[in-house]
C-alpha positions as CSV (number, residue, x, y, z in Angstrom):
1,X,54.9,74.7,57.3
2,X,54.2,77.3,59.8
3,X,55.9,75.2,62.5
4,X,59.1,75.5,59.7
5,X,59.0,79.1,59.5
6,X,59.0,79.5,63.6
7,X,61.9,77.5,63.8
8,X,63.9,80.3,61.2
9,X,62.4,83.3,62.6
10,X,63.8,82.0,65.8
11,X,67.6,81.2,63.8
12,X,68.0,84.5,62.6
13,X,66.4,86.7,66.1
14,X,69.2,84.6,67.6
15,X,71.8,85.6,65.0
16,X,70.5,89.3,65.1
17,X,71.0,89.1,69.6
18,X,74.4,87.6,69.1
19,X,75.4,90.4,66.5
20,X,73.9,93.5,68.6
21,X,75.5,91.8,71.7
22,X,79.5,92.2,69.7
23,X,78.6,95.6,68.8
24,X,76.9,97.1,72.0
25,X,78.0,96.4,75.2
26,X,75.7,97.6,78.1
27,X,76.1,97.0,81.4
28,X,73.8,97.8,84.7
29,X,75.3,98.9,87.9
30,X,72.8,97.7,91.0
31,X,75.8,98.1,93.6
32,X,75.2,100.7,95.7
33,X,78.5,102.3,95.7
34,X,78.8,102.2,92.3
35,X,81.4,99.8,91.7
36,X,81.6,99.4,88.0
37,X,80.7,103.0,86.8
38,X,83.1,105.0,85.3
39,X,83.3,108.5,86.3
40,X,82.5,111.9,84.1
41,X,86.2,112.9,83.9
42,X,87.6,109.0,83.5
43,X,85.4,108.5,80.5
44,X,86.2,112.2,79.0
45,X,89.6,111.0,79.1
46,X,89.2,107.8,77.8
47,X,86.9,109.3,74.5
48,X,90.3,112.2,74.1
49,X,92.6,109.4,73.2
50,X,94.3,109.5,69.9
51,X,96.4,106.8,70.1
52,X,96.0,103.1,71.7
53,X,96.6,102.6,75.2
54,X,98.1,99.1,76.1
55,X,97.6,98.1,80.3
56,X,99.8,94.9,80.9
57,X,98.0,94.0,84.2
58,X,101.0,91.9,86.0
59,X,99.4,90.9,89.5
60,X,99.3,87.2,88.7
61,X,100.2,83.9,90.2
62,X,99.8,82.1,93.5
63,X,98.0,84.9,95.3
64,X,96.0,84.5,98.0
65,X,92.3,85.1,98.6
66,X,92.9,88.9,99.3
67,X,95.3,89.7,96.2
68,X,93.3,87.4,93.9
69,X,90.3,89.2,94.6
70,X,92.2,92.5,94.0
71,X,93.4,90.8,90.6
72,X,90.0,90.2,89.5
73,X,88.9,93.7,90.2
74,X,91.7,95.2,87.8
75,X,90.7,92.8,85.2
76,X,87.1,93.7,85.5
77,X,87.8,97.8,85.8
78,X,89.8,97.1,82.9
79,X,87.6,95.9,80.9
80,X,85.0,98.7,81.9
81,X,87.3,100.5,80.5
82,X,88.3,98.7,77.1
83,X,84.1,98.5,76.9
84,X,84.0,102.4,76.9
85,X,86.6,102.7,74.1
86,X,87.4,99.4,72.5
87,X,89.1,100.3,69.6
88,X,92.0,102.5,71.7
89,X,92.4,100.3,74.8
90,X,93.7,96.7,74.9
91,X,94.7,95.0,77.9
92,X,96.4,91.7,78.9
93,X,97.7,89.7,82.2
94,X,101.2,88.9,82.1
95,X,103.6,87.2,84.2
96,X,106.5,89.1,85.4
97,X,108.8,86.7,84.8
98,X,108.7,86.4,81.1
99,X,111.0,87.4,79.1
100,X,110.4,91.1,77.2
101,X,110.1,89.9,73.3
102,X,113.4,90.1,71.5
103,X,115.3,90.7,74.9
104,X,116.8,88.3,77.6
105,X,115.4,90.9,80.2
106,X,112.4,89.5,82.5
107,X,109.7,91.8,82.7
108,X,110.5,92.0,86.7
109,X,113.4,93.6,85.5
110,X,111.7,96.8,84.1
111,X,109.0,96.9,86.7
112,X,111.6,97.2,89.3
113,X,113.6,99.8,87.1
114,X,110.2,101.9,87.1
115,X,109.6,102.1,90.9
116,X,107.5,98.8,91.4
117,X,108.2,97.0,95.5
118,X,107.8,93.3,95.3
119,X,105.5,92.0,98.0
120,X,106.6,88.2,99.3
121,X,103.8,86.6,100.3
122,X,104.1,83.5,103.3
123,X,101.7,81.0,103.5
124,X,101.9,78.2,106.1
125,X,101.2,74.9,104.1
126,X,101.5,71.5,105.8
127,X,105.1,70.9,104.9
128,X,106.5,74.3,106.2
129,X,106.0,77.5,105.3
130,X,106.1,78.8,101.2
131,X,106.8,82.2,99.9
132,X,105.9,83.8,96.4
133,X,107.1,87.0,95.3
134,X,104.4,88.8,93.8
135,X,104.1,92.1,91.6
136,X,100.5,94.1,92.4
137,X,101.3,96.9,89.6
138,X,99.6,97.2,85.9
139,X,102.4,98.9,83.2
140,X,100.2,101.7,80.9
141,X,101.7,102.2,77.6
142,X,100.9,105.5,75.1
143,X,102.8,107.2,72.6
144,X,105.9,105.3,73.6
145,X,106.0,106.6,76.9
146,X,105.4,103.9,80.3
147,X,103.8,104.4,83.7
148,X,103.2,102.2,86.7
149,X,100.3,102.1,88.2
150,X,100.4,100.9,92.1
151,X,96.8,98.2,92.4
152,X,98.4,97.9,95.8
153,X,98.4,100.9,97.7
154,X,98.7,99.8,100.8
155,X,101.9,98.8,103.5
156,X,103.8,96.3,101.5
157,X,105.2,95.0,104.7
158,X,101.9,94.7,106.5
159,X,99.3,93.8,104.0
160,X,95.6,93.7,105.8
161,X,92.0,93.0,104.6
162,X,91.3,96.7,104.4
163,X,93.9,97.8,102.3
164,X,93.0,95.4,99.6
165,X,89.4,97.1,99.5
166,X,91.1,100.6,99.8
167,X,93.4,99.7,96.9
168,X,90.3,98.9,95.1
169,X,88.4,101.9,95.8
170,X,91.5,104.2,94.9
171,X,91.9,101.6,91.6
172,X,89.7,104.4,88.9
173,X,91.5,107.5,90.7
174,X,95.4,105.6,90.2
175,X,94.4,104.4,86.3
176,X,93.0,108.0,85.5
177,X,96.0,109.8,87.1
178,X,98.8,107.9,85.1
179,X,96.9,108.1,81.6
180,X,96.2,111.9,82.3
181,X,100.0,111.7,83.3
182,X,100.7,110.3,79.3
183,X,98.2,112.3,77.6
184,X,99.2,115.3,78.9
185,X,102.7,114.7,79.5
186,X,103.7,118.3,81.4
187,X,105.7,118.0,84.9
188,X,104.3,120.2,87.6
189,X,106.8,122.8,88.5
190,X,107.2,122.8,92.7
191,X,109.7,125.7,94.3
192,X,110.8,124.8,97.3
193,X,111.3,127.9,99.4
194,X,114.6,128.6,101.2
195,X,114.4,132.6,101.8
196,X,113.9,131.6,105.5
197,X,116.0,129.4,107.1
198,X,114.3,126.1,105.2
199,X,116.7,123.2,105.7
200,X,118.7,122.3,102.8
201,X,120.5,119.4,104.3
202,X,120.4,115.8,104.0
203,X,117.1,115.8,105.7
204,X,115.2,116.9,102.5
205,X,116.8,113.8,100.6
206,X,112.4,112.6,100.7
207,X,110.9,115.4,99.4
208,X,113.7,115.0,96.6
209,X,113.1,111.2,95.9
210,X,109.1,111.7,96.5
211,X,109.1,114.3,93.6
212,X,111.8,113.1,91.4
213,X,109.4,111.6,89.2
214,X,106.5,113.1,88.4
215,X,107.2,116.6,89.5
216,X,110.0,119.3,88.8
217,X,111.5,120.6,91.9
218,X,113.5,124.0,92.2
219,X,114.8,126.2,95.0
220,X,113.3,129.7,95.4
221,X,115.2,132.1,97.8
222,X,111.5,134.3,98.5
223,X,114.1,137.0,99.6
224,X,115.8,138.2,96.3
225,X,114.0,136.2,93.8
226,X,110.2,136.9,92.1
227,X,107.4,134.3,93.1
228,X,105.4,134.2,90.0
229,X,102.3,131.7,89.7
230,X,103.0,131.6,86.1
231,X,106.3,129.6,86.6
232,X,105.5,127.3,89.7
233,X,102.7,125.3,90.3
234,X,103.0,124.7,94.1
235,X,105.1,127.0,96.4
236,X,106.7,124.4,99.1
237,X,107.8,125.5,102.6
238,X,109.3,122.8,105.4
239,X,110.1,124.5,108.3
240,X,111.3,127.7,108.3
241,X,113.4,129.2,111.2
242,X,113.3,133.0,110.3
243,X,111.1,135.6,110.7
244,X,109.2,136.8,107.5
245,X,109.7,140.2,106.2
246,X,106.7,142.6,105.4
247,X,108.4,142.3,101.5
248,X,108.6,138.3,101.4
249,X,105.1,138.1,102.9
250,X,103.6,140.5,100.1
251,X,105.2,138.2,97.1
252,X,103.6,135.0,98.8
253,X,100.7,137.0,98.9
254,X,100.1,137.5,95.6
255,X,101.3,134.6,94.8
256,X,98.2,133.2,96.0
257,X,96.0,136.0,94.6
258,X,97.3,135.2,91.1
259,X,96.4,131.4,91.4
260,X,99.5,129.9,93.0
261,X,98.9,126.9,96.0
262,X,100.7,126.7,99.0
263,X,102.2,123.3,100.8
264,X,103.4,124.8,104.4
265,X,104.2,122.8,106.7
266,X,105.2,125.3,109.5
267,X,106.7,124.4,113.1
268,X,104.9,127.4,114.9
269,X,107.7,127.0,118.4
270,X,111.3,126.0,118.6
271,X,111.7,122.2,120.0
272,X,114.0,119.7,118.9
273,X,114.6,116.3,119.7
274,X,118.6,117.4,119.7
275,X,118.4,119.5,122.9
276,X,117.2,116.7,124.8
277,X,120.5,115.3,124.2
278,X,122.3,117.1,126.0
279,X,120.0,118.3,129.0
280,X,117.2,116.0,130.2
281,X,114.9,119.1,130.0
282,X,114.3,122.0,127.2
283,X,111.8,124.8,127.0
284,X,109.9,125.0,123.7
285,X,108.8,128.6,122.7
286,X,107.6,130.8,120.1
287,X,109.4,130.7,116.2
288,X,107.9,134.4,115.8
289,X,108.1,133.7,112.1
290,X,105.6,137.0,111.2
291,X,102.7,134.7,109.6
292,X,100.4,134.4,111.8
293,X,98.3,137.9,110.6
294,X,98.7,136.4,106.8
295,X,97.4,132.9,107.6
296,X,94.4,134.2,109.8
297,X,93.2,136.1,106.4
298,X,93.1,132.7,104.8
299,X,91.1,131.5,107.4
300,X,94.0,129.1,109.4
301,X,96.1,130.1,112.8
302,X,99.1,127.8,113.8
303,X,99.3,128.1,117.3
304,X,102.4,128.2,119.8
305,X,101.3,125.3,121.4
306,X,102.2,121.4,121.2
307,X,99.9,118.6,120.8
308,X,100.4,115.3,123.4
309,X,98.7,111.9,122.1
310,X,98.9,108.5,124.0
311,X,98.6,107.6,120.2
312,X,102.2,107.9,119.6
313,X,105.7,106.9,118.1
314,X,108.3,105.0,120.2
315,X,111.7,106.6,121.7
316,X,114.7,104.3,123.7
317,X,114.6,105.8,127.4
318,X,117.1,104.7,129.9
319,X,114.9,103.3,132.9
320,X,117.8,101.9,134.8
321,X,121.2,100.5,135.2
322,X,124.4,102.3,135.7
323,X,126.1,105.0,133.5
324,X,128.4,103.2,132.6
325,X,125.7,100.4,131.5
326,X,122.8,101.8,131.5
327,X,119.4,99.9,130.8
328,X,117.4,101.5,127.9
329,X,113.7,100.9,127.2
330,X,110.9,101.7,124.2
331,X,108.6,104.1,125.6
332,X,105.6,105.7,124.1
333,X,106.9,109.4,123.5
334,X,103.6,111.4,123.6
335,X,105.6,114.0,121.8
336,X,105.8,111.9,118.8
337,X,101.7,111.9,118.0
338,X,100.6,109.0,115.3
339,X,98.0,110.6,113.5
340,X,94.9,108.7,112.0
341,X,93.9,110.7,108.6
342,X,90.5,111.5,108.4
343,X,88.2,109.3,106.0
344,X,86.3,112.7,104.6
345,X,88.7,113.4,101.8
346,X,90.5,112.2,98.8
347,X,94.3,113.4,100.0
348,X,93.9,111.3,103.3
349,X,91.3,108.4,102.3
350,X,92.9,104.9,102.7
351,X,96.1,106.4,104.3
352,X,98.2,104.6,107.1
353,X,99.4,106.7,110.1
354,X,101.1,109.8,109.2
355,X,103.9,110.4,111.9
356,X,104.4,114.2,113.7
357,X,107.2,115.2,116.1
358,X,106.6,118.7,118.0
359,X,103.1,118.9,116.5
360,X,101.3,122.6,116.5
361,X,97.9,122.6,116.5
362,X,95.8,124.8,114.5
363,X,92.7,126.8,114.4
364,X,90.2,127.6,111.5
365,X,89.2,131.3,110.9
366,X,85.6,131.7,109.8
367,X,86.4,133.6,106.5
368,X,83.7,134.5,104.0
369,X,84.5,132.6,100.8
370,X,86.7,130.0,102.0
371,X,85.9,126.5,103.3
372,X,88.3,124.5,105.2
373,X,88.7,120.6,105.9
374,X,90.7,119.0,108.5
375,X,93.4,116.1,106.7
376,X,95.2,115.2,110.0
377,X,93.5,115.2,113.4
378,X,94.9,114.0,116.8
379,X,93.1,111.0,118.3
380,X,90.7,110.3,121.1
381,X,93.3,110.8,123.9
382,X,95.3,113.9,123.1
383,X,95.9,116.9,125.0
384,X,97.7,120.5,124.5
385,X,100.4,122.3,126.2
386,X,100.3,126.1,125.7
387,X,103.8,128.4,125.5
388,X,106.2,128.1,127.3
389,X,106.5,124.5,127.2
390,X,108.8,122.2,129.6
391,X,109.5,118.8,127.5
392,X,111.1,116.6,130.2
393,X,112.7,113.1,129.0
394,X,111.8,112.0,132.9
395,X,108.0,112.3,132.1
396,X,107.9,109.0,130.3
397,X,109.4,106.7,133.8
398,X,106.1,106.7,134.9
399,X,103.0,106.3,132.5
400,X,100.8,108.8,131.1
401,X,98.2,110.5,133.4
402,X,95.1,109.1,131.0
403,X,93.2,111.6,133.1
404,X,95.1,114.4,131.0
405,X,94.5,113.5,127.5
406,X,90.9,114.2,127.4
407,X,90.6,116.2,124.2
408,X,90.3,114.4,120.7
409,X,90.1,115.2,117.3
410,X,92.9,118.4,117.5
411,X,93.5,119.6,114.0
412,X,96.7,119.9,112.7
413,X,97.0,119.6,109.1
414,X,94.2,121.8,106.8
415,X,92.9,122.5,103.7
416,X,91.7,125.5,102.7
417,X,90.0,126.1,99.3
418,X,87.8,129.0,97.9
419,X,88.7,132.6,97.0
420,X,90.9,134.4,99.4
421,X,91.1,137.9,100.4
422,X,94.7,139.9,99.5
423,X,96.4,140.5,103.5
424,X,97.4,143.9,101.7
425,X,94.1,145.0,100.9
426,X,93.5,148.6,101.0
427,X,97.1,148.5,102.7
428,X,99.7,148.4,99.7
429,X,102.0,151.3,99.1
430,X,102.9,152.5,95.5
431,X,105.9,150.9,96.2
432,X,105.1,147.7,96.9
433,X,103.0,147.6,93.8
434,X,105.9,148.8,91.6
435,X,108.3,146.5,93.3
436,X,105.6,144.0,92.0
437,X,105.4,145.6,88.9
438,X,109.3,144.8,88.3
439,X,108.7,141.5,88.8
440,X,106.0,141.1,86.4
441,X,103.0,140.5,88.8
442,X,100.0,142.5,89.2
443,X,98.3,143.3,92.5
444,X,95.5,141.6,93.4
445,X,93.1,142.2,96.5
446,X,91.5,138.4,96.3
447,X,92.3,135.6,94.7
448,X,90.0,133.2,91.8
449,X,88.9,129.7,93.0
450,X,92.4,128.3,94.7
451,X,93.4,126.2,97.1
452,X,96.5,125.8,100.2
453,X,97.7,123.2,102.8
454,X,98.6,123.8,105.8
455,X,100.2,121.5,108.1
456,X,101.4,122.4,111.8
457,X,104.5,120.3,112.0
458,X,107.4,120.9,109.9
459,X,109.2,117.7,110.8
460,X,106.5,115.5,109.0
461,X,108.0,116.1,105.7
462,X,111.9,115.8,106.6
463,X,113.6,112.4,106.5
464,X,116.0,111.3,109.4
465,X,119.6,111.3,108.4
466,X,121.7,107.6,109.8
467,X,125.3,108.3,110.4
468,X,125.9,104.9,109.0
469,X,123.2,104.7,106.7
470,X,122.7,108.4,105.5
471,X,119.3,109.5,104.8
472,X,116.4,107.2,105.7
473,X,113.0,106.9,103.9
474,X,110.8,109.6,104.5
475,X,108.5,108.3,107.7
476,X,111.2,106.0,109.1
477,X,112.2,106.9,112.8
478,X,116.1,106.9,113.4
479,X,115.4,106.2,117.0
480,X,113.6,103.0,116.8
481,X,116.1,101.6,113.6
482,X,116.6,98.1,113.4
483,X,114.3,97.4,116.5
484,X,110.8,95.5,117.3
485,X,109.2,99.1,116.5
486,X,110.8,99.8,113.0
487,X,108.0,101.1,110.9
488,X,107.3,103.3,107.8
489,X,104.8,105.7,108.2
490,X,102.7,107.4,105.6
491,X,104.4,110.7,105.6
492,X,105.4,109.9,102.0
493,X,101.9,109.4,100.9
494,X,100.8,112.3,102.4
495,X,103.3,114.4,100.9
496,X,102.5,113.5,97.3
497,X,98.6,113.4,97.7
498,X,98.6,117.0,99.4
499,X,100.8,117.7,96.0
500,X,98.8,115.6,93.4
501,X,95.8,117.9,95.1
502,X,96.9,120.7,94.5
503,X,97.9,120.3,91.1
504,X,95.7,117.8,89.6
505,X,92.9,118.1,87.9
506,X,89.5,118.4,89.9
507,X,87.6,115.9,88.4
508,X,90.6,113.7,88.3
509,X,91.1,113.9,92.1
510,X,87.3,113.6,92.9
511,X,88.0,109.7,91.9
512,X,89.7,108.8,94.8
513,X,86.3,109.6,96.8
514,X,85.1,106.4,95.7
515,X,84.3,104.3,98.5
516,X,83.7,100.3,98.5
517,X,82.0,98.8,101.3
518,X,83.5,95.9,102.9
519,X,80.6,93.9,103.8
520,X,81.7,90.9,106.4
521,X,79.5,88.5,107.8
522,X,78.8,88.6,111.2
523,X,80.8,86.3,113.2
524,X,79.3,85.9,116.0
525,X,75.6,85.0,114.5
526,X,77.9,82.5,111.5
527,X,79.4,81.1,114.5
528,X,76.0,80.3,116.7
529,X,74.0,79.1,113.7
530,X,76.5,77.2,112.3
531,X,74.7,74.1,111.9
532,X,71.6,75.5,111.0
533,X,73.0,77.1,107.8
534,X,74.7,73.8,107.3
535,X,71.4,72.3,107.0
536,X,70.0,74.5,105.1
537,X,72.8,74.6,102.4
538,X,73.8,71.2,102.1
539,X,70.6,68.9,103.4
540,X,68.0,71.3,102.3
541,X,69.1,70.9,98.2
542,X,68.9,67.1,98.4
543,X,65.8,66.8,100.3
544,X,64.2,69.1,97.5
545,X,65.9,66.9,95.0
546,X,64.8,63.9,96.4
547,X,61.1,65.7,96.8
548,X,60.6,66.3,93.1
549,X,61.7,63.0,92.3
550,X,58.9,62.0,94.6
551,X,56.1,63.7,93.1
552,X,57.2,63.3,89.2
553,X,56.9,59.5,89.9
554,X,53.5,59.8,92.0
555,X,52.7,62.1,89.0
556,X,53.8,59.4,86.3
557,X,51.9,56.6,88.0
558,X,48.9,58.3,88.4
559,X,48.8,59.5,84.7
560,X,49.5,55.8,83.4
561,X,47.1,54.0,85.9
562,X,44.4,55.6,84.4
């Protein structure tokens, strides 16, 4: 009877587990960096959803080790995230080639219309080589309304080891954004400045196609038009050419004071690839462009100087031949720095190299209040040239004196964030305020909590314009087009991050510091105890095997001998 009653008690504890278990879900996180925790501001956003979100994860297929992996992460951050709000999140993996339901269209089709880059993945099998087109994004639908999200967000051309753990660190951060991006489904408004000689040419065709989607662009002419925080978000300035006015610098000024961020990216001395064309010799000097007093109460100071790196782009010299046929060469042209983003911050984390041409370095101000990080830095073997510089073509016949690239880590691209101090302080006229005033801004001497970029190169966020091909991707040098060197920087990248920075949310953006650790074996030690972990994983098991076999039977006999 009692041995009865066990054997129900035990039925229905089972039934009650397997019920609690469909109705709870709990899950413990031993990994040290926190893989599979959700942040504060993901799972805020995920409890403030009114309607259901569907994910249709479509990175599927023959995939190799690296992308399959990266396909089993989505599917398992996906479900951490249908676990935190089951009955508003639903999720499936899709091929791209299906057909949409009730439409001859392939999914492929709308992934492509969206902004989604096929990747073609070669693999060498025994009878040749074999390609597969594969499609590493995840399509978010709320409220009727779409968004990619990129699980790939690394070079599609050159896919490594690292960028599939980067794309997995940067997986939370890229799902948050675009479900922030539905919820709340307002465009940030960027005015991009042209008061000053900004160019307005085919050479901004990027920054347009890098913020046609997900941001409203504008011109602003700072000269005869109000710069009001209320109406735009992010205050863009490439390059200008002409000196600031006392008046233009005031409105940019309180700009900032009011809450408005600033994107510069400033070219501090006049030097241009063009002049080189025509002489084999040009002197770079001073812009004068009237901000160095304004940025230096921020706590930043471009200087007329120019960075050399032996890290650098490539340029077609002639090294020989006659002039009627002469013999032309790729070069490293230290002018053209590569710069390696630094790994301490969300905008540059798991970025490629972010090309500069002319580069100005730059200086941090100690400024109460304000705390500053360095994005782009030069590398290990960099030097700096001081106004007035001579750029020669002829330098690059012989190689580099290594001897004269001593100096690393030269900033050149900054964040600044904190409150800042008005550069009119205890300075403004009555007139300047009611000049102000008209414009429907109020004078302030410092600023809330806010937040600016500034970059020392103005080039790094203008395209190259092909006469053939018209503009070119923003990051793609004209010079080495349709050669061995052909790449695509990350200028792009770095455009939008510095923008999604600035106008994101703060707990949003703090996502992308997630950091997964790619732990590798050693090589060295796998490769001189080869045999020994041979043994132990594939001899050891059967000898135990074979062991407890042994002793169960000397067990046996002994217990029916006697």
């Amino acid at each position: 009877m009692t041995s009865r009653f066990w054997w129900i008690f035990l039925l229905i504890g089972l039934v009650a587990v397997n019920f609690l278990a469909s109705v709870f879900h709990a899950r413990l996180d031993l990994t040290k960096e926190k893989r599979y925790t959700l942040s504060k501001a993901t799972r805020g956003l995920l409890r403030s959803l009114e309607k259901p979100v569907r994910i249709d994860i479509f990175l599927t297929g023959d995939l190799n080790a690296g992308f399959r992996k990266l396909a089993n992460s989505t599917e398992e951050f996906v479900s951490l995230l249908k676990d935190r709000n089951s009955s508003k999140v639903q999720y499936r993996v899709m091929s791209p080639m299906e057909a949409i339901p009730g439409s001859s269209r392939l999914y492929r089709d709308t992934l492509e219309a969206l902004g989604a880059v096929p990747i073609n993945l070669t693999d060498q099998t025994e009878t040749g080589a074999s390609s597969n087109i594969i499609y590493p994004v995840a399509l978010v639908s709320y409220n009727d309304q779409q968004e990619l999200v990129r699980l790939y967000t690394g070079n599609e051309r050159f896919v490594s080891q690292a960028d599939i753990v980067n794309s997995e660190a940067a997986m939370e951060y890229e799902f948050a954004r675009v479900i922030d991006q539905l919820v709340s489904p307002r465009k940030p408004f960027v005015a991009y400045s042209i008061g000053n000689g900004e160019p307005m040419d085919a050479r901004t065709y990027g920054i347009q196609e890098a913020l046609d989607k997900d941001y409203r662009l504008a011109l602003l002419n700072i000269n005869s038009q109000p710069v009001n925080a209320d109406t735009f978000d992010v205050l863009l300035m490439v390059k200008p050419s002409l000196q600031f006015t006392e008046s233009e610098k005031l409105k940019i000024d309180q700009y900032v004071m009011n809450g408005g961020k600033l994107l510069l990216f400033i070219d501090a001395l006049i030097a241009e690839q063009d002049s080189l064309k025509m002489n084999a010799a040009t002197i770079a000097y001073d812009r004068n462009l009237n901000l160095t007093d304004q940025l230096f109460k921020y706590g930043a100071r471009i200087n007329p100087s120019i960075v050399m790196d032996l890290q650098c782009d490539f340029m077609p010299f002639v090294v020989g031949g006659t002039p009627e046929n002469p013999q032309r060469e790729f070069l490293h042209w230290n002018y053209y720095p590569l710069f390696e983003p630094q790994a301490n911050h969300s905008i540059t984390r798991g970025l490629g190299l972010v090309a500069g041409r002319f580069v100005n370095s730059i200086d941090t101000i100690a400024v109460e209040g304000v705390r500053k990080t360095v994005l782009l830095a030069s590398s290990a073997n960099s030097r700096i040239l001081s106004t007035p510089v001579r750029i020669d073509v002829n330098e690059n016949r012989n190689a580099p004196q290594d001897a004269s690239f001593q100096k690393k880590d030269i900033p050149v691209a900054l964040l600044l964030e904190g409150t800042f101090t008005s550069n009119y302080r205890h300075r403004v006229s009555n007139a300047q305020r009611d000049s102000l005033t008209a414009m429907g801004v109020t004078f302030r001497d410092h600023s809330e909590e806010n937040k600016m970029i500034i970059v020392g190169d103005g080039d790094m966020a203008l395209n190259d314009v092909s006469p053939t091909n018209g503009p070119l991707p923003l990051g793609v040098n004209i010079y080495t087009l349709r050669s061995p060197y052909q790449y695509q920087f990350a200028n792009r990248a770095f455009l939008l991050n510095c923008l999604e920075y600035l106008v994101s949310k703060p707990a949003i953006s703090e996502t992308r510091n997630k950091n997964i650790v790619l732990r590798l074996l050693d090589s060295k030690k796998v490769k001189e105890n080869k045999r020994s972990w041979q043994l132990i994983n594939i001899a050891l098991p059967i000898l135990l095997v074979v062991l407890a076999g042994i002793i169960y039977q000397y067990i046996r006999k002994r217990k029916y001998a006697e």
